[in-house]
GUNU-121173 format. One record per residue: residue in three letters; x, y, z of N, C-alpha, C in turn. Coordinates in steps of 0.05 Angstrom, whole numbers, plus 5000, padded with zeros to 4 digits. Layout:
<nodes>
ALAXYZXYZXYZ;...
</nodes>
This chain:
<nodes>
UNK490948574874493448614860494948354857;UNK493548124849495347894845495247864821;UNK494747894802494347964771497848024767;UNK499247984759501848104748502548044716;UNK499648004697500648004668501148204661;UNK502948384643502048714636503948864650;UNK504848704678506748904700508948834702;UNK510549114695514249064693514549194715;UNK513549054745514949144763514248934787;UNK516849024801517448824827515548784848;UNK514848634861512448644884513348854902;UNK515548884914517349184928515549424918;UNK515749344884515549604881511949654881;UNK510849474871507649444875506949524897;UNK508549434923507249464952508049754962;UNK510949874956511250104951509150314941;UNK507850304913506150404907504250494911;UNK503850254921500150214937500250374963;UNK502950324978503850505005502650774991;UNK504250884974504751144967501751224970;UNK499951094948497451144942496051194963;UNK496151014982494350945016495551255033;UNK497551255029499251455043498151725042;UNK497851805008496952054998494252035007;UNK492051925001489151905012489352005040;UNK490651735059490251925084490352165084;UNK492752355073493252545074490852815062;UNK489352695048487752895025485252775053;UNK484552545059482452525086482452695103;UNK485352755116485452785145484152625164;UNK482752385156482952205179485752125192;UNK486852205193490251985200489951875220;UNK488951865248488651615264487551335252;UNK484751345242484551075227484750955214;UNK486551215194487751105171490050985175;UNK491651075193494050975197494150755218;UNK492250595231491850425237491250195218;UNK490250285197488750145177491749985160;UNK494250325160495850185140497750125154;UNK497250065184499849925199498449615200;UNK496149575194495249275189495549115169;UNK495749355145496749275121499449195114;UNK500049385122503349445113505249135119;UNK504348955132505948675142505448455118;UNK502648535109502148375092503048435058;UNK503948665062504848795045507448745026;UNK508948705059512048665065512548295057;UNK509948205065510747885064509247785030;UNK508647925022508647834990510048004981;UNK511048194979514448234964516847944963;
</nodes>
């Protein structure tokens, strides 16, 4: 997701998104232990390119 030609939107809102997206998957998985490990590793790097 470093591509931003085409995109009228904020990195907030990009990393937002992608949360949302990661979020719903777990959810449709039911893995949630390693998923949610997966997006507490993510989520910093997430936060620091906004």
């Amino acid at each position: 997701m470093t591509k931003s030609d085409g995109l009228a939107v904020s990195p907030q809102q990009a990393a937002n998104g992608i949360k949302h997206e990661v979020t719903e998957g777990i959810q449709r998985l039911h893995h949630g232990e390693k998923y949610s490990q997966l997006l507490n590793t993510l989520e910093p790097s997430a936060k620091q390119a906004a």
